[in-house]
N, CA, C and O atoms as a Tinker XYZ file with bonds, in Angstrom:
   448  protein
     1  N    -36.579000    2.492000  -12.377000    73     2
     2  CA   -35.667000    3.055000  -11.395000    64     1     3
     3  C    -34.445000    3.630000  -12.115000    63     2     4     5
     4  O    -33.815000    3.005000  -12.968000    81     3
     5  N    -34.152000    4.903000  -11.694000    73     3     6
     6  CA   -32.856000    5.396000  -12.566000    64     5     7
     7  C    -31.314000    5.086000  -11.704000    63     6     8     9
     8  O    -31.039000    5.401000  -10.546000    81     7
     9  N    -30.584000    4.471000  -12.564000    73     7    10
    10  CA   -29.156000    4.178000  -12.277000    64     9    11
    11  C    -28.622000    5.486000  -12.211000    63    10    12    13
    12  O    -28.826000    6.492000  -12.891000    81    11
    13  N    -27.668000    5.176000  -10.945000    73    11    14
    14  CA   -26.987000    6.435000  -10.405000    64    13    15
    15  C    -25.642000    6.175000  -11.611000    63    14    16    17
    16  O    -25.135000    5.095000  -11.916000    81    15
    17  N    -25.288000    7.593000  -12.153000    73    15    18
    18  CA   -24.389000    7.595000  -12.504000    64    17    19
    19  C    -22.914000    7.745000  -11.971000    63    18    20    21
    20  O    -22.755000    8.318000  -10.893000    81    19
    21  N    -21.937000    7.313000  -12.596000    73    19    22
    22  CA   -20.186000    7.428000  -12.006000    64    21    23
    23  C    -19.437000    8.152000  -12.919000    63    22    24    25
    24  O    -19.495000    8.124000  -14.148000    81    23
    25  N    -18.767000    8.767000  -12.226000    73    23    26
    26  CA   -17.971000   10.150000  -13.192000    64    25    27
    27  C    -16.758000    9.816000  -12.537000    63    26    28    29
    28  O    -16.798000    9.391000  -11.382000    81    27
    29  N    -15.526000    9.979000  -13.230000    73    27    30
    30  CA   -14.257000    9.264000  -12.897000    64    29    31
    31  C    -13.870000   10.640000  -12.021000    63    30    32    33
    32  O    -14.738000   11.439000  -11.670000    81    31
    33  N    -12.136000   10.843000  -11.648000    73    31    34
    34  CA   -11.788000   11.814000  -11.107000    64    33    35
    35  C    -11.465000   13.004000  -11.456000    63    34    36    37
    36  O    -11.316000   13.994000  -10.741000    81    35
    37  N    -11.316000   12.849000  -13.024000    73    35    38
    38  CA   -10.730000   13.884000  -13.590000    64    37    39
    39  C    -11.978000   14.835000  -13.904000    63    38    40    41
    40  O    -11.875000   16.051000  -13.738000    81    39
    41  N    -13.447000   14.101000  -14.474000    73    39    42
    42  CA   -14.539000   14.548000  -14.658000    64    41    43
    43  C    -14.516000   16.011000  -13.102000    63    42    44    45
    44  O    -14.556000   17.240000  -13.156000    81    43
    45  N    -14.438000   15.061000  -11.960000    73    43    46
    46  CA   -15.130000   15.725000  -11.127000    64    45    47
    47  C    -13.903000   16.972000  -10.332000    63    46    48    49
    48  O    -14.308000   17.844000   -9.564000    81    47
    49  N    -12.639000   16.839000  -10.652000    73    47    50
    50  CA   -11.896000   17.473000  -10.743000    64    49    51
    51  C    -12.330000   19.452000  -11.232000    63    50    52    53
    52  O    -12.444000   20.557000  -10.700000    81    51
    53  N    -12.441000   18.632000  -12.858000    73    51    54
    54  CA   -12.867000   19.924000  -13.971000    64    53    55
    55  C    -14.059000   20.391000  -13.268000    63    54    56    57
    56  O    -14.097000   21.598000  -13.508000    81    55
    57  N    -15.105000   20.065000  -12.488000    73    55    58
    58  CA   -16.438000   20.318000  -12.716000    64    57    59
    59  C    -16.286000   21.379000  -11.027000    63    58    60    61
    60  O    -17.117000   22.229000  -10.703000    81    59
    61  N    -15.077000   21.027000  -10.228000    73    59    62
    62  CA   -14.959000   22.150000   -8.868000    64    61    63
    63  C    -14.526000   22.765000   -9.449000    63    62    64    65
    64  O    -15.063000   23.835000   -9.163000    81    63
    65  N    -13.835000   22.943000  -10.188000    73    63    66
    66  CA   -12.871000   24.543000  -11.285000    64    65    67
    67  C    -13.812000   24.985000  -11.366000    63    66    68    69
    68  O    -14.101000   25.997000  -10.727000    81    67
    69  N    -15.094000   24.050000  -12.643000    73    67    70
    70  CA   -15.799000   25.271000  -12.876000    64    69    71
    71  C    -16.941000   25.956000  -11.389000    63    70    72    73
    72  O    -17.567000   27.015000  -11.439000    81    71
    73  N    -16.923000   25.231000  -10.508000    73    71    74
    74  CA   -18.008000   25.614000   -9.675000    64    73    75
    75  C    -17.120000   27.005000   -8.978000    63    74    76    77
    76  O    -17.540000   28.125000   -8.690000    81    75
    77  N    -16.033000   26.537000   -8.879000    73    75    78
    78  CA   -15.278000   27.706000   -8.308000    64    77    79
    79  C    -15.537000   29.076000   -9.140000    63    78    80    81
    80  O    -15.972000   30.115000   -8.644000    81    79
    81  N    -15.229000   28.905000  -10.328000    73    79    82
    82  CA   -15.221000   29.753000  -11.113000    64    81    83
    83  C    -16.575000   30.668000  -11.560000    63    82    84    85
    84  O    -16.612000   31.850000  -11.903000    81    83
    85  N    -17.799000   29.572000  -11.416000    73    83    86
    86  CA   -18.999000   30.279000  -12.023000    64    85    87
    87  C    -20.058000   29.961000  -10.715000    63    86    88    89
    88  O    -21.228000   30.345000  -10.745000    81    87
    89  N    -19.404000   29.107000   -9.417000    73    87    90
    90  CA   -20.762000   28.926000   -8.917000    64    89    91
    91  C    -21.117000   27.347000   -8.727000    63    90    92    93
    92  O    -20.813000   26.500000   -9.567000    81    91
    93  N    -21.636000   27.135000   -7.806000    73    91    94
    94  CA   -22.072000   25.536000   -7.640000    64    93    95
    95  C    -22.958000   25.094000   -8.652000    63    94    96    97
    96  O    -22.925000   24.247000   -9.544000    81    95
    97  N    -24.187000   26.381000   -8.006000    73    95    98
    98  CA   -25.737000   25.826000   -8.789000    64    97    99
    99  C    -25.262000   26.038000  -10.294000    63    98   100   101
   100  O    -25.275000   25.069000  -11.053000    81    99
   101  N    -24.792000   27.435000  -10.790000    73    99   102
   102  CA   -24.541000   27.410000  -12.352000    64   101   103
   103  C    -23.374000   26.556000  -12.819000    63   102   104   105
   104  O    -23.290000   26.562000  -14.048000    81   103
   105  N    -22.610000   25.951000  -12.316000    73   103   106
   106  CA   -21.783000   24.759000  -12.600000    64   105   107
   107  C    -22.397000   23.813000  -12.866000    63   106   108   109
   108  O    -22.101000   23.134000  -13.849000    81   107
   109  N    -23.360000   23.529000  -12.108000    73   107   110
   110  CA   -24.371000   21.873000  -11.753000    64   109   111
   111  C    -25.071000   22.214000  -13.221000    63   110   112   113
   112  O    -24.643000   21.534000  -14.153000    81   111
   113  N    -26.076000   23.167000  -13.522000    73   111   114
   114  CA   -26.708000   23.004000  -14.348000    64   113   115
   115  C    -26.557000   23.317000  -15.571000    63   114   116   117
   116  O    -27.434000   23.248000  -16.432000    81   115
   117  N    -25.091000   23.791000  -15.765000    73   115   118
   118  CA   -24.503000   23.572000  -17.300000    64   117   119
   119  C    -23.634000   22.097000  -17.514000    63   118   120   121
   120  O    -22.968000   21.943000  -18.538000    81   119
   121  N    -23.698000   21.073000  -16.499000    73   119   122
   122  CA   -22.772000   20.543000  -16.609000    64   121   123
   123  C    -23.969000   18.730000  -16.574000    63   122   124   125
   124  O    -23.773000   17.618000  -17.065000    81   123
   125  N    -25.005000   19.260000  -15.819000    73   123   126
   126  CA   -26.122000   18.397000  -15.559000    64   125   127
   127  C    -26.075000   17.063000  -14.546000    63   126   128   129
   128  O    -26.468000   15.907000  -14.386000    81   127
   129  N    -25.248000   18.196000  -13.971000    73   127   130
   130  CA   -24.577000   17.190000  -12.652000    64   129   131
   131  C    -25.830000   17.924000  -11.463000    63   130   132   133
   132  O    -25.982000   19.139000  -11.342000    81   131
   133  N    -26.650000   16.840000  -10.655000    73   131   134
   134  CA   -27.394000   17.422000   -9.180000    64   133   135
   135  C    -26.506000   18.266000   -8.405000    63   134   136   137
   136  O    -25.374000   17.842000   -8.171000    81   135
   137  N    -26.910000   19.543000   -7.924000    73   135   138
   138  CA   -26.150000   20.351000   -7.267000    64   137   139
   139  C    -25.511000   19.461000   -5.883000    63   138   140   141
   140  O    -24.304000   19.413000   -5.644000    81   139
   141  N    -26.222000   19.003000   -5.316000    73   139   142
   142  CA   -26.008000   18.547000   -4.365000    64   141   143
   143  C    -24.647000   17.616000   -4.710000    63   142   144   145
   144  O    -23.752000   17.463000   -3.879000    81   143
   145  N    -24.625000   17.154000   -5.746000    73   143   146
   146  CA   -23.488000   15.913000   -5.837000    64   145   147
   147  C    -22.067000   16.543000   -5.955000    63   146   148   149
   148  O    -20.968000   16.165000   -5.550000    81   147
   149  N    -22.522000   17.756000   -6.729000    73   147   150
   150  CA   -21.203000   18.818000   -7.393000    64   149   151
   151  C    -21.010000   19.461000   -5.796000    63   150   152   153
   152  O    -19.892000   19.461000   -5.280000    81   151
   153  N    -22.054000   19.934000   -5.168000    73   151   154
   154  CA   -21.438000   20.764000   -3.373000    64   153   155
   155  C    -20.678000   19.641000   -3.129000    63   154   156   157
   156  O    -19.463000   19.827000   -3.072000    81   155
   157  N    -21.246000   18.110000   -2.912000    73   155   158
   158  CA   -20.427000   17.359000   -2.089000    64   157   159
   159  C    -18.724000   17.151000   -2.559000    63   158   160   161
   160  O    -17.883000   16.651000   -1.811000    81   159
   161  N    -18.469000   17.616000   -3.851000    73   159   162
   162  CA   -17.354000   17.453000   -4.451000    64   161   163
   163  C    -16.580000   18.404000   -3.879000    63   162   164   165
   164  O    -15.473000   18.267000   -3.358000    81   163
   165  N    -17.242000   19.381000   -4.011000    73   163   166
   166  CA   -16.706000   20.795000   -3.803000    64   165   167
   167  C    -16.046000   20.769000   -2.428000    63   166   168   169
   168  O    -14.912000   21.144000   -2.129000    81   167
   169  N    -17.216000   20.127000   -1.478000    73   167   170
   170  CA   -16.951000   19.924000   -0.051000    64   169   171
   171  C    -15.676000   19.132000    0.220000    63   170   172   173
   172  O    -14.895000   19.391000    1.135000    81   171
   173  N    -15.524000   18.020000   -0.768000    73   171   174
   174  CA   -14.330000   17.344000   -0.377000    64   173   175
   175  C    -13.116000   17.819000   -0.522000    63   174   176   177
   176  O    -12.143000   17.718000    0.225000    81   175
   177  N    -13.284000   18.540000   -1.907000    73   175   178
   178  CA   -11.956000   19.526000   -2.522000    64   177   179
   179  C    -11.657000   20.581000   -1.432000    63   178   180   181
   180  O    -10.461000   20.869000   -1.392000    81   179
   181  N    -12.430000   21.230000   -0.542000    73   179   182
   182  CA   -12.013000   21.965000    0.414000    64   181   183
   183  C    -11.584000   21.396000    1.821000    63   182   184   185
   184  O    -11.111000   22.032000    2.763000    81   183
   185  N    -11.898000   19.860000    1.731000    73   183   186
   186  CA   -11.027000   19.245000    3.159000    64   185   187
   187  C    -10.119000   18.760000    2.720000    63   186   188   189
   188  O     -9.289000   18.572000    3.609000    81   187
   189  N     -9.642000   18.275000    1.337000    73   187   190
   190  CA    -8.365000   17.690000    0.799000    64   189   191
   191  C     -8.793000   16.644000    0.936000    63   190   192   193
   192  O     -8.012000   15.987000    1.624000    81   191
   193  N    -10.078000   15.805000    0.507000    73   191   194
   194  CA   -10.489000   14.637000    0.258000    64   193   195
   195  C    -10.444000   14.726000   -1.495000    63   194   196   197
   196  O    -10.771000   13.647000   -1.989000    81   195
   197  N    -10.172000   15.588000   -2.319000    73   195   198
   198  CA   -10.521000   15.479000   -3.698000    64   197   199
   199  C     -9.088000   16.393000   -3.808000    63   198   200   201
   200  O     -8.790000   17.448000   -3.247000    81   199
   201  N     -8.412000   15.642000   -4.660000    73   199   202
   202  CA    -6.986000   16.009000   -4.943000    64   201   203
   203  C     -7.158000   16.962000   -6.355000    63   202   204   205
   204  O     -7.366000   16.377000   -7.417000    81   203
   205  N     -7.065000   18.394000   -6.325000    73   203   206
   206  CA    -7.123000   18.711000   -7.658000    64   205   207
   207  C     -6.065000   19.206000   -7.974000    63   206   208   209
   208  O     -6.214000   20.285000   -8.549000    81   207
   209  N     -4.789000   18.807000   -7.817000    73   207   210
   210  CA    -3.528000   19.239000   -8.487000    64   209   211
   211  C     -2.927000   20.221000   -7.597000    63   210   212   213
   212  O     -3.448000   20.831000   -6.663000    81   211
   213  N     -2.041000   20.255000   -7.934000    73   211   214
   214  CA    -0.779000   21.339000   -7.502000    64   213   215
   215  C     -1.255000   22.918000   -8.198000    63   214   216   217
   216  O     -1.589000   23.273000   -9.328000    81   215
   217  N     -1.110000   23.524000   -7.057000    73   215   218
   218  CA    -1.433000   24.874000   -7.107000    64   217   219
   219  C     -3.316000   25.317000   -6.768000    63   218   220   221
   220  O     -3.908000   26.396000   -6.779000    81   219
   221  N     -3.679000   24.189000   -6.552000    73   219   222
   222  CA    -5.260000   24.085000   -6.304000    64   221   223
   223  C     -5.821000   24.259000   -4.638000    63   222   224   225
   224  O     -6.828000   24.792000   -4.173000    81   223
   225  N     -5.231000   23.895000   -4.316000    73   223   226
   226  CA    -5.511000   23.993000   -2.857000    64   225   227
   227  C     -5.612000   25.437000   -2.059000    63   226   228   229
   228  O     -4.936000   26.464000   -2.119000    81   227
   229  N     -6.572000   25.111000   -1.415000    73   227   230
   230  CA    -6.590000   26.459000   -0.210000    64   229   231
   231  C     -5.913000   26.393000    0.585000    63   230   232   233
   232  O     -5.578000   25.306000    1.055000    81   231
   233  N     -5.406000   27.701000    1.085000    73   231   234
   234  CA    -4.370000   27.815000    2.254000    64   233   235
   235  C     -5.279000   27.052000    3.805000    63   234   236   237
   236  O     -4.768000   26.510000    4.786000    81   235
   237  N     -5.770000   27.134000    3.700000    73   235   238
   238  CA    -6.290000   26.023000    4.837000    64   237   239
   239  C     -6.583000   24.563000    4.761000    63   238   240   241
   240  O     -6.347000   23.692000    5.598000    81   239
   241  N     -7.245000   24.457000    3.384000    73   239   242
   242  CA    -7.076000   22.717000    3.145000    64   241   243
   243  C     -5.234000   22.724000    3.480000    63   242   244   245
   244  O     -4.926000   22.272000    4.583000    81   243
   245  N     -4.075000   23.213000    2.574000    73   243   246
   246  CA    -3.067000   23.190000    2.552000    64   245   247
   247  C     -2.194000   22.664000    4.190000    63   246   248   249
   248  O     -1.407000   21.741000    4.401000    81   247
   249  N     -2.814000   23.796000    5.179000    73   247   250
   250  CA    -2.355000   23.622000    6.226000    64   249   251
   251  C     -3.097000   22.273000    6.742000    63   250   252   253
   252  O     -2.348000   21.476000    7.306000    81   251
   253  N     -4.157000   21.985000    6.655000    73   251   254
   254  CA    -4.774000   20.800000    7.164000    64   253   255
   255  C     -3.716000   19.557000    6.632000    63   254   256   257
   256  O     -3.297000   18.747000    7.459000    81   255
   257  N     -3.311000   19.466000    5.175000    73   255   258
   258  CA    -3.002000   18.772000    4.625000    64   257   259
   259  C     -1.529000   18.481000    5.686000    63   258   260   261
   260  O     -1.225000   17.421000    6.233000    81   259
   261  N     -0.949000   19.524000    5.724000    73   259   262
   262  CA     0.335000   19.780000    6.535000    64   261   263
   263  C     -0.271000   18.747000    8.038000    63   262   264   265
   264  O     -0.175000   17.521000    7.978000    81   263
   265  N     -0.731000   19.276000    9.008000    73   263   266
   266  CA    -0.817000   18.777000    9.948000    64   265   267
   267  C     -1.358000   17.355000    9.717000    63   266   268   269
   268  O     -0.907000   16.757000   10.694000    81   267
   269  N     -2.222000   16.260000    8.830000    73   267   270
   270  CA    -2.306000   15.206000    8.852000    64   269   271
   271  C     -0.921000   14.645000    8.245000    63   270   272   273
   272  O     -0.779000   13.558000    8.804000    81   271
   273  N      0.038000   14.825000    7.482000    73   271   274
   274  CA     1.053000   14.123000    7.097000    64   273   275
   275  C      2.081000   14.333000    8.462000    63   274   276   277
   276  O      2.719000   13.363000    8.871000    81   275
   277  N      2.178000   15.519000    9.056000    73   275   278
   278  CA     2.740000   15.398000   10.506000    64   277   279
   279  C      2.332000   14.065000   11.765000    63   278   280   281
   280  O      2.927000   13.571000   12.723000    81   279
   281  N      0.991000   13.869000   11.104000    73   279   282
   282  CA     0.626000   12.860000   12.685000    64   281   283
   283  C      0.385000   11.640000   11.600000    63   282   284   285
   284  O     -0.077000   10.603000   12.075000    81   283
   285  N      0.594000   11.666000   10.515000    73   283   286
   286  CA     0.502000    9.694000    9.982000    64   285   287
   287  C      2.205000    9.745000   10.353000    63   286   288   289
   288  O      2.662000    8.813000   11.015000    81   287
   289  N      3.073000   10.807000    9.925000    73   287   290
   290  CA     4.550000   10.406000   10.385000    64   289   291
   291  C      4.808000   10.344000   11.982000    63   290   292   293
   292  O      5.868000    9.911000   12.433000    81   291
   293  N      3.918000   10.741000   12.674000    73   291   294
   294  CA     4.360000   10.643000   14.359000    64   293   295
   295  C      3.592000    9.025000   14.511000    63   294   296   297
   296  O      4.281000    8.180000   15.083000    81   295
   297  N      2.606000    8.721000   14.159000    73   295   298
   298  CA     2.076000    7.349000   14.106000    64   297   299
   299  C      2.834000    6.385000   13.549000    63   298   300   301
   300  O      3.254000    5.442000   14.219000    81   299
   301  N      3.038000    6.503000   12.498000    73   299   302
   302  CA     4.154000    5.716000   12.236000    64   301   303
   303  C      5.697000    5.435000   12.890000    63   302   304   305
   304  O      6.480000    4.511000   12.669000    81   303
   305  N      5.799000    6.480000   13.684000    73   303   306
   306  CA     7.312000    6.529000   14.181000    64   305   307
   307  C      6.634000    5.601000   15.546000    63   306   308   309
   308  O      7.547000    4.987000   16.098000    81   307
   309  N      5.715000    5.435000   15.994000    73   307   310
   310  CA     5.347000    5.083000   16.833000    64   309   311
   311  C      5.041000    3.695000   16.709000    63   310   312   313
   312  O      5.333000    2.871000   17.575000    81   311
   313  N      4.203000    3.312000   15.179000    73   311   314
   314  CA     4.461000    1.748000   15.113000    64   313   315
   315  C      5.775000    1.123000   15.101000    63   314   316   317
   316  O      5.861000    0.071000   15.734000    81   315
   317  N      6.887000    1.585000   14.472000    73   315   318
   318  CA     8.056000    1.338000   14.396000    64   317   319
   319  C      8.685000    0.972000   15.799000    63   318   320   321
   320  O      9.463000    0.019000   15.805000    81   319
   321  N      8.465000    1.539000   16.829000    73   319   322
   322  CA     9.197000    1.573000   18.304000    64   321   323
   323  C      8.479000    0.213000   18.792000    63   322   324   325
   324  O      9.056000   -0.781000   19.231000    81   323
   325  N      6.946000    0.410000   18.601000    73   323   326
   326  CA     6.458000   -0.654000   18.976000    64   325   327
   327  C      6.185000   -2.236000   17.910000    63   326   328   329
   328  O      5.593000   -3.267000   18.229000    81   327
   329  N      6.752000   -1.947000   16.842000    73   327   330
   330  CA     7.405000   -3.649000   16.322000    64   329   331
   331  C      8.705000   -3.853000   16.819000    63   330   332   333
   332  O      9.196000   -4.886000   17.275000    81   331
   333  N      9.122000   -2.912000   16.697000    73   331   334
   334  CA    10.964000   -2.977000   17.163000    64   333   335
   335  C     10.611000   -4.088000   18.811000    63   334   336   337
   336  O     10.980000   -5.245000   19.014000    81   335
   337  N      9.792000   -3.164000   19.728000    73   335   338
   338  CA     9.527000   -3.701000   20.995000    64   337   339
   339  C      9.403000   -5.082000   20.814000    63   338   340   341
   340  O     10.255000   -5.835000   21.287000    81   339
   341  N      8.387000   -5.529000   20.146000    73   339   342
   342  CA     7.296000   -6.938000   20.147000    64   341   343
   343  C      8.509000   -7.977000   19.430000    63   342   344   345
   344  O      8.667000   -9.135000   19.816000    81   343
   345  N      9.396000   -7.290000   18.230000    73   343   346
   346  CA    10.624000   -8.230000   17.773000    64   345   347
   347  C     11.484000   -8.678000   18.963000    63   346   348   349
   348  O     11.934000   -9.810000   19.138000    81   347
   349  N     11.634000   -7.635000   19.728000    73   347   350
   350  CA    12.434000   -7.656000   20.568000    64   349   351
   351  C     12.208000   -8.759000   21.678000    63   350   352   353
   352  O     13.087000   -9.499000   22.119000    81   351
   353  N     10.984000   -8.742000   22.022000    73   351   354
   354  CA    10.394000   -9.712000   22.750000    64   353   355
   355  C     10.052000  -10.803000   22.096000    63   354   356   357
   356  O     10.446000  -11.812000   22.681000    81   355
   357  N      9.553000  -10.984000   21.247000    73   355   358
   358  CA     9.567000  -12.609000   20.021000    64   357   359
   359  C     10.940000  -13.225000   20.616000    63   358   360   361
   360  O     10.952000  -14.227000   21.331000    81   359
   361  N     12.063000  -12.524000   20.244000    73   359   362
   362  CA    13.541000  -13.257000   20.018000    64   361   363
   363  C     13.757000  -14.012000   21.816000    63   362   364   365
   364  O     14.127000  -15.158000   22.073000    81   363
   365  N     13.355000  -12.834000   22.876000    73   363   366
   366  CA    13.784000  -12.992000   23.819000    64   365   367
   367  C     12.748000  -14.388000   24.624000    63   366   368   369
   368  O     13.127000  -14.940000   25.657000    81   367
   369  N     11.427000  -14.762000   23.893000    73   367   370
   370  CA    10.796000  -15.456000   24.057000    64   369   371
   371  C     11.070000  -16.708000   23.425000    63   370   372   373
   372  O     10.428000  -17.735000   23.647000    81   371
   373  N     12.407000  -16.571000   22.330000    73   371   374
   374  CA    12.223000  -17.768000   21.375000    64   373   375
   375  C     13.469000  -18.331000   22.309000    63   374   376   377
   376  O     13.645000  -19.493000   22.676000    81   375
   377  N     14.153000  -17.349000   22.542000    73   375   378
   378  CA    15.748000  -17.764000   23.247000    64   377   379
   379  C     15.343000  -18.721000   25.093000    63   378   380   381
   380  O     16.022000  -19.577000   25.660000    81   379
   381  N     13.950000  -18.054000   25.549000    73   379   382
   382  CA    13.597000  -18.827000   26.870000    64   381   383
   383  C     13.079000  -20.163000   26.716000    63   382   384   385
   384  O     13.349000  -21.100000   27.467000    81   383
   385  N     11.984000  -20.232000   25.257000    73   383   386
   386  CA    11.516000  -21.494000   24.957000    64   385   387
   387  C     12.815000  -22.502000   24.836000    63   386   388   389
   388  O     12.762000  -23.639000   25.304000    81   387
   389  N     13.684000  -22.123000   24.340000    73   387   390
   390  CA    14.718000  -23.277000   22.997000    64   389   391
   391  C     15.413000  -23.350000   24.901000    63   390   392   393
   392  O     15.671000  -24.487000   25.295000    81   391
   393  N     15.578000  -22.554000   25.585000    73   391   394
   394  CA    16.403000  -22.716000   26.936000    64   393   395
   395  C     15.586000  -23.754000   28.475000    63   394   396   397
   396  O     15.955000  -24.468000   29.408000    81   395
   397  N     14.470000  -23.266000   27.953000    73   395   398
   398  CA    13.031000  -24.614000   28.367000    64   397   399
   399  C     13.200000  -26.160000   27.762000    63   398   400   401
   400  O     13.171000  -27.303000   28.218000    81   399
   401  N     13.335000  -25.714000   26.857000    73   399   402
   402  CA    13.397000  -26.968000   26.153000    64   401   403
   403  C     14.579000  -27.991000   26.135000    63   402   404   405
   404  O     14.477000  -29.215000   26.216000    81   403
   405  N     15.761000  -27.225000   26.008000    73   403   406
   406  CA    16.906000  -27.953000   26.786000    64   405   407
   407  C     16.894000  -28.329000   27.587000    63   406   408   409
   408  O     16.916000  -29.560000   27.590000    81   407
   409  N     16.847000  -27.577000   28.988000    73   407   410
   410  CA    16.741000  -27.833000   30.005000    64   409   411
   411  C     15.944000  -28.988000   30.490000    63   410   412   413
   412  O     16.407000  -29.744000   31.345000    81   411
   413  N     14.770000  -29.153000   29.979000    73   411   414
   414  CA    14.182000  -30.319000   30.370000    64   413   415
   415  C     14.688000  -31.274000   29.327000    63   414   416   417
   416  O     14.768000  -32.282000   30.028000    81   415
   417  N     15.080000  -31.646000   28.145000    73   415   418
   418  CA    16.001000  -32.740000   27.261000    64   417   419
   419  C     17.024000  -33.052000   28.402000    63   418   420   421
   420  O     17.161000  -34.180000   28.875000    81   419
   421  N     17.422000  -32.433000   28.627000    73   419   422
   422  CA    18.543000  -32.929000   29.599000    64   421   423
   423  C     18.452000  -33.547000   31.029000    63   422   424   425
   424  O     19.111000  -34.474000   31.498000    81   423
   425  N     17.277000  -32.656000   31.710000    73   423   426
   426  CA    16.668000  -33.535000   32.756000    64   425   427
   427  C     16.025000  -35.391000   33.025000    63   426   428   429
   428  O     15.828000  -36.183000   33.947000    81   427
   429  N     15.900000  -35.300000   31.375000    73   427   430
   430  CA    15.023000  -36.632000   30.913000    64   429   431
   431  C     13.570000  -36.409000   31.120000    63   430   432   433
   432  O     12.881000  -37.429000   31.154000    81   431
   433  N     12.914000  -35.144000   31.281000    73   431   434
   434  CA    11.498000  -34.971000   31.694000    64   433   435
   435  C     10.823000  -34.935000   30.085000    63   434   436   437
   436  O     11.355000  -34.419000   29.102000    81   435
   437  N      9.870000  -35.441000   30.122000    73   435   438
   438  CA     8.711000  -35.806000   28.497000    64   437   439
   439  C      7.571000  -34.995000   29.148000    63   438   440   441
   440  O      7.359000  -34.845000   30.352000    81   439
   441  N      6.596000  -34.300000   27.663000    73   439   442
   442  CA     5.700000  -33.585000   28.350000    64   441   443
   443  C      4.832000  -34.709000   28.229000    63   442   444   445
   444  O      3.732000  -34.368000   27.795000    81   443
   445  N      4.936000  -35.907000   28.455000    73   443   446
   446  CA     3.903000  -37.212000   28.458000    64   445   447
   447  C      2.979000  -37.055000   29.928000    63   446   448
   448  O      2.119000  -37.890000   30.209000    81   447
């Protein structure tokens, strides 16, 4: 059985340059990478799943890139409101317990 091989990032980086440059299939088979593995690279480098540096990007990966850092920052502004909320309610829950709890110390009531 043949072991699949692993090529780090930088490998697969160089190897969309060259596909860009000369071609998938003639990339793949000077490089002896399965075409299919080098498209799927290729494929990622054009959704901005494969980071190939500054100045690499397509004006549409680019804009894609734009609109997902817009909505992890609207998501995030949104977890923020809602820990702020749930803190908010912790404290106001800790302040009714400790006010429960007096209240009955003082009554003389046991939860016996």
């Amino acid at each position: 059985m043949k072991q699949a091989r692993s090529y780090d990032k930088e490998y697969k980086v160089q190897a969309v340059k060259l596909a860009k440059a000369k071609g998938t299939k003639r990339a793949a088979e000077e490089l002896g990478v399965p075409v299919n593995t080098l498209g799927g690279w290729v494929h990622k480098a054009k959704n901005g799943k494969l980071d190939l540096g500054l100045g690499e990007q397509m004006p549409k990966t680019a804009l894609t890139l734009v609109a997902e850092n817009e909505e992890l920052r609207r998501q995030l502004k949104e977890r923020d409101k809602e820990i702020k909320r749930l803190n908010e309610l912790n404290e106001f829950l800790e302040e009714a317990s400790a006010f429960f709890a007096a209240s009955r110390r003082k009554s003389g009531k046991s939860n016996d």
